[in-house]
N, C-alpha and C positions, 0 to 999 in steps of 0.2 A: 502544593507542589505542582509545579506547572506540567509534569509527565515522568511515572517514575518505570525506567527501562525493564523490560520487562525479557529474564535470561540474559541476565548482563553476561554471566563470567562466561559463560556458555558462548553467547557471542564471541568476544573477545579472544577466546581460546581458540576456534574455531576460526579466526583468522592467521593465527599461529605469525605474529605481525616479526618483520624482521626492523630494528629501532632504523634504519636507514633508508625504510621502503619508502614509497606514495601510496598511499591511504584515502579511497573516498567511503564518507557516509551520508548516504541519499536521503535520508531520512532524517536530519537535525535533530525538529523536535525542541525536547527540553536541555540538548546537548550531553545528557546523562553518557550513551554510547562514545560519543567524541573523545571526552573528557578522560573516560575509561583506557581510549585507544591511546591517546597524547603521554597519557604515562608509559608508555612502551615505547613508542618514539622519540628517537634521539635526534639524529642529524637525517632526518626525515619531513615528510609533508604530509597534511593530513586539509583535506576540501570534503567540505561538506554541501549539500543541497536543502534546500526548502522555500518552497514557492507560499509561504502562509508568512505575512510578513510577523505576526506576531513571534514567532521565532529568534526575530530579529533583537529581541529582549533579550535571549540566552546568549548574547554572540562573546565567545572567548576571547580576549582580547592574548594573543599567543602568537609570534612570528613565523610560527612551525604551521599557522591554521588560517585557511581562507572559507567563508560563509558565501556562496554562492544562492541569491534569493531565487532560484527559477526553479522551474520541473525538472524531476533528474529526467524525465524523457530528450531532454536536450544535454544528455551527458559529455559527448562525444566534444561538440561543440564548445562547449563551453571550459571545459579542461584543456583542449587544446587553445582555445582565450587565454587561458594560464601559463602559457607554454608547458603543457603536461601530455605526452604522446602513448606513455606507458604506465600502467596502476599495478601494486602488488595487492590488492584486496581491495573489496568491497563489502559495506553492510546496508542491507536494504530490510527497516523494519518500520512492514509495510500498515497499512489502514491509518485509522484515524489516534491524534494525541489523545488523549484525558483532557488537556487544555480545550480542545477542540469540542469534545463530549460535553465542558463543562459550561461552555461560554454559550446560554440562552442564545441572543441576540444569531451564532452563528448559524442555528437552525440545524446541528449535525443530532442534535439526542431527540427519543422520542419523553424523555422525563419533564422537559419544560414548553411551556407555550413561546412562543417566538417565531421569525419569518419564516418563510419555507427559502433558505438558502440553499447551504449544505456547500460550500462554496469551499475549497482548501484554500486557494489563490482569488484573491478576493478583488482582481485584476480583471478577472475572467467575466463575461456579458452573461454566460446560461448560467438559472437559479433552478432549484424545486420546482417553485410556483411557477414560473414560466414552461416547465417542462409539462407538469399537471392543466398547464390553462392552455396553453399550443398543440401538444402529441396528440394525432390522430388514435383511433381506439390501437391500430395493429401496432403502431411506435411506442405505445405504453404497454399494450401486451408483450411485446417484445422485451422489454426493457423489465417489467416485473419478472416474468416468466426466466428469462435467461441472469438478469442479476440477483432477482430477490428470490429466485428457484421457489415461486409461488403456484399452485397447482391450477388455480381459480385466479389466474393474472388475465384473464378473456373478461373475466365479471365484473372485477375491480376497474379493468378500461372505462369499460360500457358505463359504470356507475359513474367514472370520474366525467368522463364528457357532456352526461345525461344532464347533471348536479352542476359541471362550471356554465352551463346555460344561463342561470336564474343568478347564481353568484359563482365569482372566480375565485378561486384557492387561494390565499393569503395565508393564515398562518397556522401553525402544527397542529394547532387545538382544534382546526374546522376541520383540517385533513382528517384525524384519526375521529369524530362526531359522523363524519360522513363514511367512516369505512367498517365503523365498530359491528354491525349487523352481517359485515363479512370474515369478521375474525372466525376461527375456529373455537368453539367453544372450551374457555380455560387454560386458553394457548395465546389470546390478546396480544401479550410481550411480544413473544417470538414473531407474531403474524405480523406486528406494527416494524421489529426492530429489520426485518425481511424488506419492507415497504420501502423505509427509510434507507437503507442499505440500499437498493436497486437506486432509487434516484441520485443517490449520492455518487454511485459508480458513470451512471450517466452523467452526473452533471461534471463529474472532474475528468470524465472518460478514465479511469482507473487501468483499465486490463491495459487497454493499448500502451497508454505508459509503460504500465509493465515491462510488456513484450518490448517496446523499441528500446526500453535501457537493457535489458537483458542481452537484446541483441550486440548493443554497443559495449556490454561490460567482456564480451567474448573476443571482440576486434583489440580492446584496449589492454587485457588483462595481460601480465607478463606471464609465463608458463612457473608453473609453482605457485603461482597467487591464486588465491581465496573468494569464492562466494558463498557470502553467510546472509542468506535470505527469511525471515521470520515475517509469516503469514498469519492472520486472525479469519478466515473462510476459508472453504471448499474449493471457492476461484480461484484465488490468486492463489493456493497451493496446488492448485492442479497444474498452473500454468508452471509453476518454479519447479514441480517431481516432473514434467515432460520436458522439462528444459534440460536437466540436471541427465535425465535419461538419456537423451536421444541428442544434443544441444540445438534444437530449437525449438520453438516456442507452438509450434503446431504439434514438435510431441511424434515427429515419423523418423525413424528410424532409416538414417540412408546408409549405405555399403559401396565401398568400391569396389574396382572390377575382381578384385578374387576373396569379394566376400565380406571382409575387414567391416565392422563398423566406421562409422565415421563420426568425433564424438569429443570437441576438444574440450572435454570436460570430463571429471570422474566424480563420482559421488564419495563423498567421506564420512556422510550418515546415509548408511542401508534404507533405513527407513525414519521419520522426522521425530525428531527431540521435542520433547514435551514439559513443559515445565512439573517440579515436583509439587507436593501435597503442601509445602510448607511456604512455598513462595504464591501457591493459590490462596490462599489463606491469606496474606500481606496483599495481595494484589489480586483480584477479580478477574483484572484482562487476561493476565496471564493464565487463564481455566481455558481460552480457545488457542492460546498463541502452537503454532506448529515450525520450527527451525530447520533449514534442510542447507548442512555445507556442501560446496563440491569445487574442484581444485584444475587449475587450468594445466592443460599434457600437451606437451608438443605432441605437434600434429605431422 
């Protein structure tokens, strides 16, 4: 299976879909999500996003459904390319496919040898290896330290710049030969899946995405419409519970002049849905996935 959704009904519920609305899901994928929403849709529209063209395999062939191949960071744009100015929902279910996990060659898993890409949009000029063979030691500490929240992201720099001297990073197997003596001991996975995690966020820039579709899903959303955001880390749901809080993505809290929050959003999970005991068991990923709705208020 090319990706199997992970909190389907959960999602779906959660967008509480009216069959006449517009519909985007930013997240394609294996189109499990889509397909799910399309049956609630009637005389409605449902646009999808994905900048990974293998996606382009799942594409529904459905009058009601258009596949948009680009970053949903280009939301705004490119809906309005469709003549679409207003949305009643959104599903953004964020990180990496299984497809992606699974395909060697794309270099996103630490389980097989293959390049050092990590690349979603395979359009895109920055790789892995070119990040590990160019970033100065502060650009890789930075970059470990704040995406792979690596405590010892100053050492791993220093190793990697010392080491691409004599030879340059090529593929997953020399990366993790040359890091192994900085693992934690008996914690390997975690320390490698942390490594690979930070460069992949650099290499697709992940957060920023984020943040500017979010920002865009706030301008486009109709009041009553739905964001059903589903995270796999500690980032990207830190950035979706300060969004959902405050409605922007820095997470501050503004008031006007007699006090009033300001906040065109309400949250309609307190605190984020977690998938149960019995769908971890069927599916692995779902052991990290975090779900947070919230619902757009006239302002």
């Amino acid at each position: 299976m090319y990706h199997l959704p992970v909190m389907l009904n959960e999602c779906i519920e959660g967008l509480q879909i009216n069959p006449a609305g517009i519909y985007v899901d930013v997240t394609f994928g294996g189109g499990g999500h889509s397909r799910k929403m399309l049956e609630q849709i009637t005389t409605g529209r449902l646009v999808a996003f994905d900048q990974d063209k293998d996606s382009l395999q799942n594409i529904i062939n459905d009058p009601r459904f258009t596949l948009i191949p680009e970053n949903f960071k280009y939301l705004k744009n490119f809906l309005r390319l469709h003549g679409i100015k207003h949305i009643d929902g959104l599903l953004a279910d964020l990180g990496v496919s299984s497809h992606q996990f699974d395909t060697a060659e794309r270099g996103f898993s630490t389980r097989f040898d293959g390049p050092l890409d990590g690349r979603m949009d395979q359009r895109t000029p920055l790789t892995a290896g070119q990040i590990l063979n160019s970033y100065e030691v502060n650009d890789l500490t930075r970059v470990f330290r704040l995406y792979g929240e690596l405590d010892n992201a100053w050492k791993i720099s220093q190793h990697i710049v010392s080491t691409r001297e004599n030879q340059p990073f090529e593929t997953i197997q020399q990366l993790k030969e040359s890091l192994t003596h900085l693992a934690p001991k008996f914690k390997d996975n975690k320390f490698f899946a942390q490594v690979f995690q930070a460069l992949r966020i650099e290499v697709n820039q992940e957060l920023e995405a984020l943040k500017d579709m979010l920002n865009q899903a706030t301008d486009m959303m109709n009041p009553g419409g739905r964001l059903v955001i589903m995270s796999y880390h500690s980032l990207e749901d830190r950035i979706a519970k300060n969004f959902i809080k405050t409605g922007n993505v820095d997470g501050i809290l503004h008031k006007d002049f007699y006090g009033k929050i300001l906040n065109p959003w309400k949250a309609i999970t307190r605190k984020s849905v977690v998938a149960g005991e019995q769908e971890i068991e069927q599916n692995n990923r779902a052991r990290s996935a975090k779900l947070r709705i919230a619902e757009r208020v006239n302002e």
